[in-house]
BATI-101857 format. One record per residue (C-alpha): residue number from 1; y, x, z; residue in one letter. Coordinates in nm, 4 decimals, always signed. Layout:
pt i=NUM, Y=Y, X=X, Z=Z, aa=A .
...
end
This chain:
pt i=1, Y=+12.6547, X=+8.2587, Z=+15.0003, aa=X .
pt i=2, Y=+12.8053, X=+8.1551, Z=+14.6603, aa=X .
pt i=3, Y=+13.0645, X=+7.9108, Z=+14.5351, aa=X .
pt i=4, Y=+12.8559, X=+7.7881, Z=+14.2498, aa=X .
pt i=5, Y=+12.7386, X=+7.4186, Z=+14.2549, aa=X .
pt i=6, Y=+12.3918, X=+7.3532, Z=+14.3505, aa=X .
pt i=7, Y=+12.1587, X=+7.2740, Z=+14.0651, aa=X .
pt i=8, Y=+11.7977, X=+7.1037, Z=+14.2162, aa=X .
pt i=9, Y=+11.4703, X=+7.0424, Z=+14.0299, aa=X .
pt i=10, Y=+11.0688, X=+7.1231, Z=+14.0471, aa=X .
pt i=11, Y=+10.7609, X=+7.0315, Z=+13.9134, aa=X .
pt i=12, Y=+10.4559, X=+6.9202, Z=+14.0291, aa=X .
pt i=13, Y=+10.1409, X=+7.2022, Z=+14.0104, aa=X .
pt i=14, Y=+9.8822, X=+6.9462, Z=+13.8384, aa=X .
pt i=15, Y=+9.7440, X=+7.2421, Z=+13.6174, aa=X .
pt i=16, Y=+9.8653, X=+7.4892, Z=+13.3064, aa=X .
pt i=17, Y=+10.1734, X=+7.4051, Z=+13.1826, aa=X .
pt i=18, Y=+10.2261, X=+7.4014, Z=+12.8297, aa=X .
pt i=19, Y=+10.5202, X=+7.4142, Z=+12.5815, aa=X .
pt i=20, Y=+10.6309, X=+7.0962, Z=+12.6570, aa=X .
pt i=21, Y=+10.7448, X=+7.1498, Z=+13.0087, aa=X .
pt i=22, Y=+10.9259, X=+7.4685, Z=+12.8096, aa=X .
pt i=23, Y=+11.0684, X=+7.2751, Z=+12.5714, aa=X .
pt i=24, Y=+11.1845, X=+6.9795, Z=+12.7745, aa=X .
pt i=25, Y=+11.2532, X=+7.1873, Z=+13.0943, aa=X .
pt i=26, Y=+11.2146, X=+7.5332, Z=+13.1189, aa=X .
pt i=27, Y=+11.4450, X=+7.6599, Z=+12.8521, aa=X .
pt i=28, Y=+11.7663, X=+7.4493, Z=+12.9990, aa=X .
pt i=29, Y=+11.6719, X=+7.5776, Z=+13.3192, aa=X .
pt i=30, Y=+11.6290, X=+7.9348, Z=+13.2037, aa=X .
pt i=31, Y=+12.0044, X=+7.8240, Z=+13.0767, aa=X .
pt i=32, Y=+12.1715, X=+7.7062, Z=+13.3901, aa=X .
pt i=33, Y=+12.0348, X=+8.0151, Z=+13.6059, aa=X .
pt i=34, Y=+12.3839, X=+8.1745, Z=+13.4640, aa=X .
pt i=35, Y=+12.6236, X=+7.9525, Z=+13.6179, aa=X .
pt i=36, Y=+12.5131, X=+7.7317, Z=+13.8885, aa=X .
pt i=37, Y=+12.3193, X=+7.7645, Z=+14.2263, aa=X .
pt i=38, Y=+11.9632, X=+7.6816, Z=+14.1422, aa=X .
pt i=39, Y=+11.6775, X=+7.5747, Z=+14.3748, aa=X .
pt i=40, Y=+11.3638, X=+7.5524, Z=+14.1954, aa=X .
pt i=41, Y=+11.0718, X=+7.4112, Z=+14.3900, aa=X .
pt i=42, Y=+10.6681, X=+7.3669, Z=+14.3424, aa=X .
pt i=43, Y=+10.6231, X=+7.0025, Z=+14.4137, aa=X .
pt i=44, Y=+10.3011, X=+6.9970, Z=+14.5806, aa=X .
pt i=45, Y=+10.3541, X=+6.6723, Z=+14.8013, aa=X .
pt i=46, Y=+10.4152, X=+6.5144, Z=+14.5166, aa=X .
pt i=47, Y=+10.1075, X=+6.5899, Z=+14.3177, aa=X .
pt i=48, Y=+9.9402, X=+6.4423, Z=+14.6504, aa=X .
pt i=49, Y=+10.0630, X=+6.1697, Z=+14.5702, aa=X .
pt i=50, Y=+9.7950, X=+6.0853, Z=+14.2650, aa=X .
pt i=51, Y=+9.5947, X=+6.3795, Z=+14.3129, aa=X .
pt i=52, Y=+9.5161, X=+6.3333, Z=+14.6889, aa=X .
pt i=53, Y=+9.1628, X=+6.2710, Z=+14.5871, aa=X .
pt i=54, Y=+9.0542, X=+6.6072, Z=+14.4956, aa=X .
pt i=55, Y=+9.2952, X=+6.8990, Z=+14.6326, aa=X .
pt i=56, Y=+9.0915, X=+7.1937, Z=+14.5847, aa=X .
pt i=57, Y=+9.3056, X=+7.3274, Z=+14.3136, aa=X .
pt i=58, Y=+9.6924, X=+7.2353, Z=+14.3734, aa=X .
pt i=59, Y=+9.7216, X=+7.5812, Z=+14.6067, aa=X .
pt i=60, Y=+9.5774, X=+7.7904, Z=+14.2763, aa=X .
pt i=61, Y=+9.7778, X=+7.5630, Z=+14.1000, aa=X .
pt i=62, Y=+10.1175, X=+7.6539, Z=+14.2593, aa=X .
pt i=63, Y=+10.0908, X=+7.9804, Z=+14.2019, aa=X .
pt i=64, Y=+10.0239, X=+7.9606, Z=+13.7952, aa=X .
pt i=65, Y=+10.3389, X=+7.7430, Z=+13.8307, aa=X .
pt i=66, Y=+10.5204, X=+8.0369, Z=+13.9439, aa=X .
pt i=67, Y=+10.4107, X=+8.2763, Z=+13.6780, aa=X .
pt i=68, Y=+10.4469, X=+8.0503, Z=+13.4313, aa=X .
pt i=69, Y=+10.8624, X=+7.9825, Z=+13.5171, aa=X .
pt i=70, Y=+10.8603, X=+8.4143, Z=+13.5837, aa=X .
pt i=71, Y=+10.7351, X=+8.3768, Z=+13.2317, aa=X .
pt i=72, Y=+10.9602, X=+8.1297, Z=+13.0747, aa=X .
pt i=73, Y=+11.2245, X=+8.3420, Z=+13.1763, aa=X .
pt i=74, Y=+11.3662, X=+8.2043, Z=+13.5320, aa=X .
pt i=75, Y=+11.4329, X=+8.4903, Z=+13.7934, aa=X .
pt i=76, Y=+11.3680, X=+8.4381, Z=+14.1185, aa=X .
pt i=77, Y=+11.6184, X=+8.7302, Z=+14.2146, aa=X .
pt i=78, Y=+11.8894, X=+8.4809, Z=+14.0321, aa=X .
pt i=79, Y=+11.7565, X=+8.1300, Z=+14.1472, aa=X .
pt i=80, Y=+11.5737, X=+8.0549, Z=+14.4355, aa=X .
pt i=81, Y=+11.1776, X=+7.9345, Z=+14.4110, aa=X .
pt i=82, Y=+11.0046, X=+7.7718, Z=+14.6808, aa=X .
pt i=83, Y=+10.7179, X=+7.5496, Z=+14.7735, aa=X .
pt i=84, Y=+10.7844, X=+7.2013, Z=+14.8858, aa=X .
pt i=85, Y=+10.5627, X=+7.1781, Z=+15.1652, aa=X .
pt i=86, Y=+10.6471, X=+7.5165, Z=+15.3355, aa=X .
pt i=87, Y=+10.9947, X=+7.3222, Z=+15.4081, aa=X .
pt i=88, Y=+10.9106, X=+7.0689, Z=+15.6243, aa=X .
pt i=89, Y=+11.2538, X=+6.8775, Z=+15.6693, aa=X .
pt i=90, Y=+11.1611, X=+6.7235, Z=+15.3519, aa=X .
pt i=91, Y=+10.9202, X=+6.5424, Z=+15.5179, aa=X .
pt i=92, Y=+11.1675, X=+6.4941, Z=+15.8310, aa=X .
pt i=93, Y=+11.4939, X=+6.3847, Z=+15.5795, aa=X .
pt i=94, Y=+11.1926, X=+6.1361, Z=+15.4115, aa=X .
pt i=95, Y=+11.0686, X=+5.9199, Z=+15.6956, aa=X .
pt i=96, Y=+11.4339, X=+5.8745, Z=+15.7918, aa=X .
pt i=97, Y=+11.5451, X=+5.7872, Z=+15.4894, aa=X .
pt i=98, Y=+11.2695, X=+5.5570, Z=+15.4543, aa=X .
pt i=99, Y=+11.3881, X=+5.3470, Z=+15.7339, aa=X .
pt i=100, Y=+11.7106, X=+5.2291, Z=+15.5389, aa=X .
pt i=101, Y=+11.5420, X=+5.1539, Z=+15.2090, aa=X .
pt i=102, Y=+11.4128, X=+4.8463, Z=+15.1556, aa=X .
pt i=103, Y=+11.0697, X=+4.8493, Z=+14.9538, aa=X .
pt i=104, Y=+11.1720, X=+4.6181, Z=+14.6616, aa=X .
pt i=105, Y=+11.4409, X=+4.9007, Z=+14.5352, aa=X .
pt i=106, Y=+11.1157, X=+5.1447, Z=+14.5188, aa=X .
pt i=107, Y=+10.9314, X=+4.8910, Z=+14.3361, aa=X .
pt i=108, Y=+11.1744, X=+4.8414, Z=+14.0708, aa=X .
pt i=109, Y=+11.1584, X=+5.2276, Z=+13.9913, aa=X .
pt i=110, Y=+11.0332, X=+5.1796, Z=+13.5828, aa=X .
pt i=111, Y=+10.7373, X=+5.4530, Z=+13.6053, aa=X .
pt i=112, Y=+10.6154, X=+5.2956, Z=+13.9041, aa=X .
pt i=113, Y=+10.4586, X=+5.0147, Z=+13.7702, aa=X .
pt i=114, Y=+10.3875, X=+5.2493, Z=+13.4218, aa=X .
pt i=115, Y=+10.2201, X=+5.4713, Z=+13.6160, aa=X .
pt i=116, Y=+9.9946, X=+5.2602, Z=+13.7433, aa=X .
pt i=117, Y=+9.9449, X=+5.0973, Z=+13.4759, aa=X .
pt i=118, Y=+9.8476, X=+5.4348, Z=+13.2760, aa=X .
pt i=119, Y=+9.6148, X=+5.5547, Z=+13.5539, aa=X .
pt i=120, Y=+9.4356, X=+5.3304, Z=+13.5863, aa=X .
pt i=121, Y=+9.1193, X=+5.5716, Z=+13.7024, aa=X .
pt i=122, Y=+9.3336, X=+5.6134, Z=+14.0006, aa=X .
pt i=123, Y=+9.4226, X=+5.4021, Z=+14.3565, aa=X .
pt i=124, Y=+9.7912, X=+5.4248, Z=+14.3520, aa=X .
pt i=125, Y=+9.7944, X=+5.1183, Z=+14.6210, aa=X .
pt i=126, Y=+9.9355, X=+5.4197, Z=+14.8588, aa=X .
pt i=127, Y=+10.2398, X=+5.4149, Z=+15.0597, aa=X .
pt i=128, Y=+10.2726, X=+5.7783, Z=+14.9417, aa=X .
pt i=129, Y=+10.3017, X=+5.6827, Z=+14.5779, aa=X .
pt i=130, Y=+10.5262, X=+5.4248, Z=+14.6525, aa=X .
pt i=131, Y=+10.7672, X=+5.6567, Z=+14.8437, aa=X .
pt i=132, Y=+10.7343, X=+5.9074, Z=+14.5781, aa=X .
pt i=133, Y=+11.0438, X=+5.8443, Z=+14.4172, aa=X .
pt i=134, Y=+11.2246, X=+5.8808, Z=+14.7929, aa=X .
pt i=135, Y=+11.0690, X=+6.2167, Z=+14.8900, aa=X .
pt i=136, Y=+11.2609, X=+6.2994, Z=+14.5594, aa=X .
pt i=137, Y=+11.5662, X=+6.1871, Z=+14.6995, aa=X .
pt i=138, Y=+11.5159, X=+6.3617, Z=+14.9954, aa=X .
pt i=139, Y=+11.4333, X=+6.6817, Z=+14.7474, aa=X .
pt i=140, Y=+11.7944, X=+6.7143, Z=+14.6573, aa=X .
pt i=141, Y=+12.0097, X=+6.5980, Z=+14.9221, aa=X .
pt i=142, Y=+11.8350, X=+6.8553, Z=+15.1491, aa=X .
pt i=143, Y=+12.0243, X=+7.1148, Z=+15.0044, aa=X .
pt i=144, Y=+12.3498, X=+6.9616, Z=+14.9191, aa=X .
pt i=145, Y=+12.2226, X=+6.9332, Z=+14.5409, aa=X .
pt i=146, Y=+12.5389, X=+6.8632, Z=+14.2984, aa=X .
pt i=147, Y=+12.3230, X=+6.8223, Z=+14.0115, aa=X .
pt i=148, Y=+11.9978, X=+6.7402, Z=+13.9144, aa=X .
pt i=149, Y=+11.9003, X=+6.8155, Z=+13.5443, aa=X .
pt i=150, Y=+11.7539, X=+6.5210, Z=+13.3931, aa=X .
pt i=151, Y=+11.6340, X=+6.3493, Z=+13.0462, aa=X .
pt i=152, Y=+11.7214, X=+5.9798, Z=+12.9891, aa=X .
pt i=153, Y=+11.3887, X=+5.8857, Z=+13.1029, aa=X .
pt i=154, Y=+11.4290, X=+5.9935, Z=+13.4243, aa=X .
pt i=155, Y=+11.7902, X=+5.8834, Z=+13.5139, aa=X .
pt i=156, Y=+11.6545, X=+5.5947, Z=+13.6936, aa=X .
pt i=157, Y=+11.4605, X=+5.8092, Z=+13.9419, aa=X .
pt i=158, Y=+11.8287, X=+5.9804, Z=+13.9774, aa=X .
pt i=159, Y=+12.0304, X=+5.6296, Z=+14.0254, aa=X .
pt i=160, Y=+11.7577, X=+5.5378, Z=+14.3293, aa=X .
pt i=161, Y=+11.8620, X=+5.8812, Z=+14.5110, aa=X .
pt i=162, Y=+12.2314, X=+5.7862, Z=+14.4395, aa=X .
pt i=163, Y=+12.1921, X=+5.4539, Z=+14.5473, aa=X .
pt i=164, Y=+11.9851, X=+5.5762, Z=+14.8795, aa=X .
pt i=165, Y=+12.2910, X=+5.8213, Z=+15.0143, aa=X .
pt i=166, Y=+12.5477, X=+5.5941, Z=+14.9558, aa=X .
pt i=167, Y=+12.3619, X=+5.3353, Z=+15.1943, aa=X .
pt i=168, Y=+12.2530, X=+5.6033, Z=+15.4365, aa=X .
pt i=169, Y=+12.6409, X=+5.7112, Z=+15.4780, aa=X .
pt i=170, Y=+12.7308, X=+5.3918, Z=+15.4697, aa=X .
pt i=171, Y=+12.5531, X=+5.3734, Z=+15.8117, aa=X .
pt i=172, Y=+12.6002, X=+5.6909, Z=+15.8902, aa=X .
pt i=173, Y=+12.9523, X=+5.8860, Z=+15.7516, aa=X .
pt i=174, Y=+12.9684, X=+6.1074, Z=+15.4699, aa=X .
pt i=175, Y=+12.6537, X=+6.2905, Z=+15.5704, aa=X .
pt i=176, Y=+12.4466, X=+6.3553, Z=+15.2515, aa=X .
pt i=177, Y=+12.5556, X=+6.4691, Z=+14.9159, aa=X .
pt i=178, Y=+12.5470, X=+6.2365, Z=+14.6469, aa=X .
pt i=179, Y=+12.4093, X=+6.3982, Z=+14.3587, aa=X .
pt i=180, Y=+12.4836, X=+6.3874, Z=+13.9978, aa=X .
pt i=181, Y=+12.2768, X=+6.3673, Z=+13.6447, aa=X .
pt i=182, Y=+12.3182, X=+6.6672, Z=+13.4355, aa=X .
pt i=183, Y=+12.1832, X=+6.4397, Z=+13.1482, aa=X .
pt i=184, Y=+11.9849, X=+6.6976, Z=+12.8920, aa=X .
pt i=185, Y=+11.9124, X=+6.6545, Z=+12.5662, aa=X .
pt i=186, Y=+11.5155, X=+6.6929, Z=+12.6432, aa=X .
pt i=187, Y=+11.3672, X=+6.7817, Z=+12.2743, aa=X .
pt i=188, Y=+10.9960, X=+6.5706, Z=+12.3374, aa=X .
pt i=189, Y=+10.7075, X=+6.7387, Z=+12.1802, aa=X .
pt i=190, Y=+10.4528, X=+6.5385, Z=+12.0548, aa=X .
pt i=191, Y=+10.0681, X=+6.6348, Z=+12.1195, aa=X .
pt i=192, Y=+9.8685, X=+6.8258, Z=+11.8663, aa=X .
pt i=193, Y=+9.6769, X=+6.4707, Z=+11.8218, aa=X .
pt i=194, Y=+10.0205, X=+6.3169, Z=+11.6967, aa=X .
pt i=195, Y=+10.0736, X=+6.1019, Z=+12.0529, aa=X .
pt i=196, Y=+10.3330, X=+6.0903, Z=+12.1712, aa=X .
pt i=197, Y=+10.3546, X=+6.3119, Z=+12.4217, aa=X .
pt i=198, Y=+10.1668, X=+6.6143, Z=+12.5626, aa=X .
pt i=199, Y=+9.9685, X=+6.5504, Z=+12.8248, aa=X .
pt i=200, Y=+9.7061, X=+6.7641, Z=+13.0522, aa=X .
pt i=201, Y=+9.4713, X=+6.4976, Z=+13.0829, aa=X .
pt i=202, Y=+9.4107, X=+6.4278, Z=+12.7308, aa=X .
pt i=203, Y=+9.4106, X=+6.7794, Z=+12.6384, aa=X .
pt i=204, Y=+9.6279, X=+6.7562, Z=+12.3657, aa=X .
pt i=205, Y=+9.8375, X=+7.0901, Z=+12.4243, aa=X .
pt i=206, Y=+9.9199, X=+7.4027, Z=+12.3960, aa=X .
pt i=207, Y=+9.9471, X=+7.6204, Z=+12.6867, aa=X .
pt i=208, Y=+10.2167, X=+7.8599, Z=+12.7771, aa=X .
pt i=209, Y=+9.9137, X=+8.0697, Z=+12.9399, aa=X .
pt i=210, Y=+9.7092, X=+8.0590, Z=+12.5728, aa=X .
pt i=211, Y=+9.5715, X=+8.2615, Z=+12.3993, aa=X .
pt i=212, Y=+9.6887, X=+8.3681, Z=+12.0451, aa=X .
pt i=213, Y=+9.3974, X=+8.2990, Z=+11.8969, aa=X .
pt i=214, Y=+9.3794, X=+7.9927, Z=+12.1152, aa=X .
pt i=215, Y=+9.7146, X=+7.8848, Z=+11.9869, aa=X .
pt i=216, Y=+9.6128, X=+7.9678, Z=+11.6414, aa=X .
pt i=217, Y=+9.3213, X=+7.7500, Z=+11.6579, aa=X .
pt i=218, Y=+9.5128, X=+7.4788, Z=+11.8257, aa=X .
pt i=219, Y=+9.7917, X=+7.4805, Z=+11.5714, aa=X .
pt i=220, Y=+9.4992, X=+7.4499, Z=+11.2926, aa=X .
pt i=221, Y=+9.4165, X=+7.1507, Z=+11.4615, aa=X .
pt i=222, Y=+9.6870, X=+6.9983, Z=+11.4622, aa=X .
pt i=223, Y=+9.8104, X=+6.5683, Z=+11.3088, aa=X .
pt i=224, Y=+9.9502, X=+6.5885, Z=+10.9927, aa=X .
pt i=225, Y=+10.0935, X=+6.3509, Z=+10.7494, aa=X .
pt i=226, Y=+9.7361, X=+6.1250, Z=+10.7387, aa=X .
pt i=227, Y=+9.8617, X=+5.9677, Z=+10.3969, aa=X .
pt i=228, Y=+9.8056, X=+6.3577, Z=+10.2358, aa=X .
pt i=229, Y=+9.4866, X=+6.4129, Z=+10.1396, aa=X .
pt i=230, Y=+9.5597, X=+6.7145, Z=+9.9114, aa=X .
pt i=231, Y=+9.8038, X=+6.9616, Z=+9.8457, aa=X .
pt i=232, Y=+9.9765, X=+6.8029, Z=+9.5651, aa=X .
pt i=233, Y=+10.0800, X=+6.4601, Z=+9.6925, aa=X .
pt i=234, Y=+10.4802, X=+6.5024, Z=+9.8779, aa=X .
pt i=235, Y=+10.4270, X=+6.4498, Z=+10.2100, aa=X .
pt i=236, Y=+10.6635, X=+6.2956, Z=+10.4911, aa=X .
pt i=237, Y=+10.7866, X=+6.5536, Z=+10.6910, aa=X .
pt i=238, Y=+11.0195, X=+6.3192, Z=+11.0007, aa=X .
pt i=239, Y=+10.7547, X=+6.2511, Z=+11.2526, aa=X .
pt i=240, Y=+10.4909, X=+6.5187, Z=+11.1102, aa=X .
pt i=241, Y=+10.4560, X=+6.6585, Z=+11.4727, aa=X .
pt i=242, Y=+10.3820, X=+7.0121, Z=+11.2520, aa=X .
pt i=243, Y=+10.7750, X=+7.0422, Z=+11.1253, aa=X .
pt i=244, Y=+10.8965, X=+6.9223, Z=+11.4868, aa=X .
pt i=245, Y=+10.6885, X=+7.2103, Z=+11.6485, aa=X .
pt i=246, Y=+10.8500, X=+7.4155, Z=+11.3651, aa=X .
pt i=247, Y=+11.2303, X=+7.2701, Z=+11.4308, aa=X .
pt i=248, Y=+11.1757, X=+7.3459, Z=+11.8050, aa=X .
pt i=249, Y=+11.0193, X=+7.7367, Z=+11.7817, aa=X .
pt i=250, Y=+11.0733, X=+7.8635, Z=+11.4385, aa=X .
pt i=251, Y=+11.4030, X=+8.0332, Z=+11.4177, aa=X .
pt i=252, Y=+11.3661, X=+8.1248, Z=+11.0346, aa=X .
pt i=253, Y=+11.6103, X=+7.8494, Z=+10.9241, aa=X .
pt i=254, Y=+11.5643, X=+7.9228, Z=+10.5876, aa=X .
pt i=255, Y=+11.1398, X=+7.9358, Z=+10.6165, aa=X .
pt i=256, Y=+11.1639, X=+7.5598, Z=+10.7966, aa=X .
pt i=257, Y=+11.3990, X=+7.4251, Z=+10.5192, aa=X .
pt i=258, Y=+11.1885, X=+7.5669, Z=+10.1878, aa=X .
pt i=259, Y=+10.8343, X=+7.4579, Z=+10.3897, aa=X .
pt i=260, Y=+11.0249, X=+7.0952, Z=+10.4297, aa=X .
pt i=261, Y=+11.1376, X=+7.1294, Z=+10.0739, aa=X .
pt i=262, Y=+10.7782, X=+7.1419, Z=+9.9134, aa=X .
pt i=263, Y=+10.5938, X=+6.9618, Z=+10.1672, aa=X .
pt i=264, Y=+10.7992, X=+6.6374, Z=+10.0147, aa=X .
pt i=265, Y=+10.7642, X=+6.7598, Z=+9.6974, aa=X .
pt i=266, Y=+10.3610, X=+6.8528, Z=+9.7247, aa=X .
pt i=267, Y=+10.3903, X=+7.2241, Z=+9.6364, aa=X .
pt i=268, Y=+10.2292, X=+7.3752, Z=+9.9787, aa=X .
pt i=269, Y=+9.9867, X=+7.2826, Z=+10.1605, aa=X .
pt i=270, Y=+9.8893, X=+7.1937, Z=+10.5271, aa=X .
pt i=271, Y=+9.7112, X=+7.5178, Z=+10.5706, aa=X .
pt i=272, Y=+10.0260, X=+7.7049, Z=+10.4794, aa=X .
pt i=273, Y=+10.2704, X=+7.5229, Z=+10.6909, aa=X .
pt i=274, Y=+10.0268, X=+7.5583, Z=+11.0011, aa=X .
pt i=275, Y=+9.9984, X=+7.9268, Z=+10.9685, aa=X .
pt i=276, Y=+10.3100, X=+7.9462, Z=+10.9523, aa=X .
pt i=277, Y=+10.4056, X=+7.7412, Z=+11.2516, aa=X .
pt i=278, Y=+10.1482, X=+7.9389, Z=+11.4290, aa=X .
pt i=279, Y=+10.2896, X=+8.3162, Z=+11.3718, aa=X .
pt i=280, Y=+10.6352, X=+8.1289, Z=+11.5047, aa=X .
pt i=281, Y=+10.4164, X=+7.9918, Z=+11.8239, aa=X .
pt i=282, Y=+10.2656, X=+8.3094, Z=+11.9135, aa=X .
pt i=283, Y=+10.6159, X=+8.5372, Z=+11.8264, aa=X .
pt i=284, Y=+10.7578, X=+8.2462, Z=+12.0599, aa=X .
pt i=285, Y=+10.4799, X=+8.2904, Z=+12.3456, aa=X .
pt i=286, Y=+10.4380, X=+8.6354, Z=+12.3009, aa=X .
pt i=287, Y=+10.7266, X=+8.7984, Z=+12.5530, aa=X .
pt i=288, Y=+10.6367, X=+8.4686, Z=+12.8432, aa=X .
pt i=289, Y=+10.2321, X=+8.5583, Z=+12.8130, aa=X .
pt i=290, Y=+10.3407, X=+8.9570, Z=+12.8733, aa=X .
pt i=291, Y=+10.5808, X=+8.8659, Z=+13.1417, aa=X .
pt i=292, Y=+10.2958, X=+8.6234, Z=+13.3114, aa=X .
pt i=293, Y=+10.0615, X=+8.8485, Z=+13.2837, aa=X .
pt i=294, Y=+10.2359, X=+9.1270, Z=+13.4909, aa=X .
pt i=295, Y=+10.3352, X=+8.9009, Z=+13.7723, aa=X .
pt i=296, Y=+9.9471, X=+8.7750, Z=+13.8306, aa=X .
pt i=297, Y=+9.8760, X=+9.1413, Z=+13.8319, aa=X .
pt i=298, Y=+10.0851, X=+9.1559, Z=+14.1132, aa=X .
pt i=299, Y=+9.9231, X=+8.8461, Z=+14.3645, aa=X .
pt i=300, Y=+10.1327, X=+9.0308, Z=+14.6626, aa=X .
pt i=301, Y=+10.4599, X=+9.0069, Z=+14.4575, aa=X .
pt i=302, Y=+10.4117, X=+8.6543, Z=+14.3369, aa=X .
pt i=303, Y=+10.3282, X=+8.4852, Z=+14.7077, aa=X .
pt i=304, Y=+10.6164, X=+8.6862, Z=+14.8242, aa=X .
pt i=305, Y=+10.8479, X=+8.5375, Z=+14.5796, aa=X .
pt i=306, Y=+10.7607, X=+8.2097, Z=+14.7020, aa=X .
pt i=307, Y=+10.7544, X=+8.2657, Z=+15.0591, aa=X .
pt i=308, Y=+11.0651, X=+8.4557, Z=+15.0988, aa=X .
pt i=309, Y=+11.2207, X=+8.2057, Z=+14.8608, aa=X .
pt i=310, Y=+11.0714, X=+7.8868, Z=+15.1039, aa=X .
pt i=311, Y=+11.2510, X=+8.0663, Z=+15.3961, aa=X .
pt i=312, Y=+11.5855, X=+8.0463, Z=+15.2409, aa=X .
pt i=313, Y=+11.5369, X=+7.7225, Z=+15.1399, aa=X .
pt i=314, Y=+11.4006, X=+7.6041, Z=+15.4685, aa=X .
pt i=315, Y=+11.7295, X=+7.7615, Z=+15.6463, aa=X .
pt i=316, Y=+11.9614, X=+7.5603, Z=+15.4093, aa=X .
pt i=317, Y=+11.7311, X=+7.2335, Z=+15.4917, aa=X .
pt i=318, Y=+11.7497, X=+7.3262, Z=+15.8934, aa=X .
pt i=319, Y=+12.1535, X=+7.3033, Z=+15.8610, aa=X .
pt i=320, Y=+12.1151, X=+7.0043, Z=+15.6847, aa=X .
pt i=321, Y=+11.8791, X=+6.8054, Z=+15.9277, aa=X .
pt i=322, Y=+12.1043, X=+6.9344, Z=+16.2657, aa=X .
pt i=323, Y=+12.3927, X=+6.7273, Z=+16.0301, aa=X .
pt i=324, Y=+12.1862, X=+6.4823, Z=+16.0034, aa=X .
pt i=325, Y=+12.0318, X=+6.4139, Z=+16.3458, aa=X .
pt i=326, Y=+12.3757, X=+6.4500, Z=+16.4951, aa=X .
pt i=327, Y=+12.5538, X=+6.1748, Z=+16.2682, aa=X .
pt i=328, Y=+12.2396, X=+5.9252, Z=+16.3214, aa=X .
pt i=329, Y=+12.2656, X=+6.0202, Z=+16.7047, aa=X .
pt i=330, Y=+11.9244, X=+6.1504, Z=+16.7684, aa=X .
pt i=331, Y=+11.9936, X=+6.4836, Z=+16.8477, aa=X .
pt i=332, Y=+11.8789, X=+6.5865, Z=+17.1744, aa=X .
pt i=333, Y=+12.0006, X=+6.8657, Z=+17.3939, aa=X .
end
């Protein structure tokens, strides 16, 4: 047992992830492992949820999830990992949830109309993709979750979950926890291709599982300034996704400032900077691709991580749902 509040979050295992998700979520959670409770979990319900249509890799998946957050840094002796659907009473806090929500507050949930609107390769007409942003509710207040780390773009999600315990105890008494934003500052990486944002399905990143050459010849790759067509013309360096892949993993200050300094003044060139920016990378990805690369050598280790760390989450869910059956007056003896 511990005092420390409860910190919830997880991702989904849709494939590699790259130095975005470290950037924008690894690194803080790294952070917090210090000082609160944290339950980490491998969302694989919810990559169902757009994914159902080909599942032959989200299993595979899961796993490079795990070595990839062993590399990052998170401990699973220090935080707990686990697998969403080896902890059924997510499922179980879900449907019954689901029968005091009324649809039109999961339709008014921003990315659910982005999404499919951005997917458009996809049916999303499902009830699962509709609930998605429920089971998420039911994510957290399974385990008493005090906070849940977010970026502004996702405090919506958050204010649905709030909004869904205060009408279940409402009915109910103060049954569920009502959990709180831990608002981030989320540093968003653009994609090598200058969009703006990295994204598997375009292809336009760079994985924490790559290569150094492959990050090399990535970085080569990258968007520039388009309006510099040689060396010699000053170039704009705000919104050059090049210097805000050096602000976020170069930590030579003084290299960043003098590469800034003559890129606006066109004394070095984009061959230079990228080189640069790629020795940073790779000293950057270095210590998470050896760390990653000794947990997959150990397949036994790894699916015992997650397994032992799904059975202490699943106990913490059990006391949960007995609270919960009992105060909604379903429990049968």
């Amino acid at each position: 047992m511990t005092n420390r509040a409860r910190v919830v979050s997880g991702m989904r295992p849709t494939g590699a992830l790259h130095i975005g998700h470290l950037v924008g979520a690894l690194r803080n959670w790294v952070a917090l492992q210090s000082t609160y409770d944290c339950f980490y979990f491998i969302a694989d319900w919810h990559a169902l949820t757009s994914d159902y249509a080909d599942t032959s890799r989200i299993a595979a998946n899961t796993y490079e999830v795990a070595a990839d957050w062993i590399g990052a840094g998170l401990d699973p002796d220090n935080s707990t990992f686990f697998v969403q659907s080896l902890v059924p009473e997510h499922a179980e806090l879900f449907l019954l949830l689901s029968m005091v929500i009324a649809v039109p507050w999961l339709e008014r949930v921003p990315t659910y109309k982005e999404q499919r609107d951005t997917l458009k390769d996809k049916d999303l007409s499902t009830l699962g993709f509709l609930g998605y942003p429920l089971l998420q509710t039911a994510d957290v207040a399974i385990y008493d979750g005090r906070f849940v780390p977010v970026g502004d773009d996702q405090v919506a999600h958050l204010e649905l979950a709030r909004e869904v315990v205060r009408r279940f105890n409402n009915f109910y008494g103060d049954v569920l926890v009502e959990p709180q934003p831990m608002l981030t500052s989320v540093a968003r990486l653009p994609g090598l291709d200058g969009g703006k944002k990295m994204s598997k399905s375009i292809g336009n990143t760079i994985h924490l599982s790559d290569s150094a050459d492959e990050v090399r010849r990535k970085v080569m790759s990258m968007y520039t300034d388009p309006k510099r067509v040689r060396a010699d013309i000053p170039g704009t360096v705000e919104g050059n996704p090049v210097f805000t892949y050096h602000d976020a993993f170069n930590t030579n200050v003084a290299e960043v400032d003098d590469l800034k300094e003559r890129y606006r003044t066109g004394r070095v060139g984009d061959v230079e900077v990228k080189r640069k920016l790629a020795d940073a990378l790779n000293l950057a990805l270095d210590p998470i691709r050896e760390r990653r690369a000794a947990i997959l050598a150990q397949p036994e280790r790894l699916k015992a991580i997650l397994f032992e760390g799904s059975a202490r989450a699943r106990a913490i869910a059990a006391e949960t749902m007995v609270r919960v059956r009992e105060a909604m007056k379903i429990a049968y003896r």
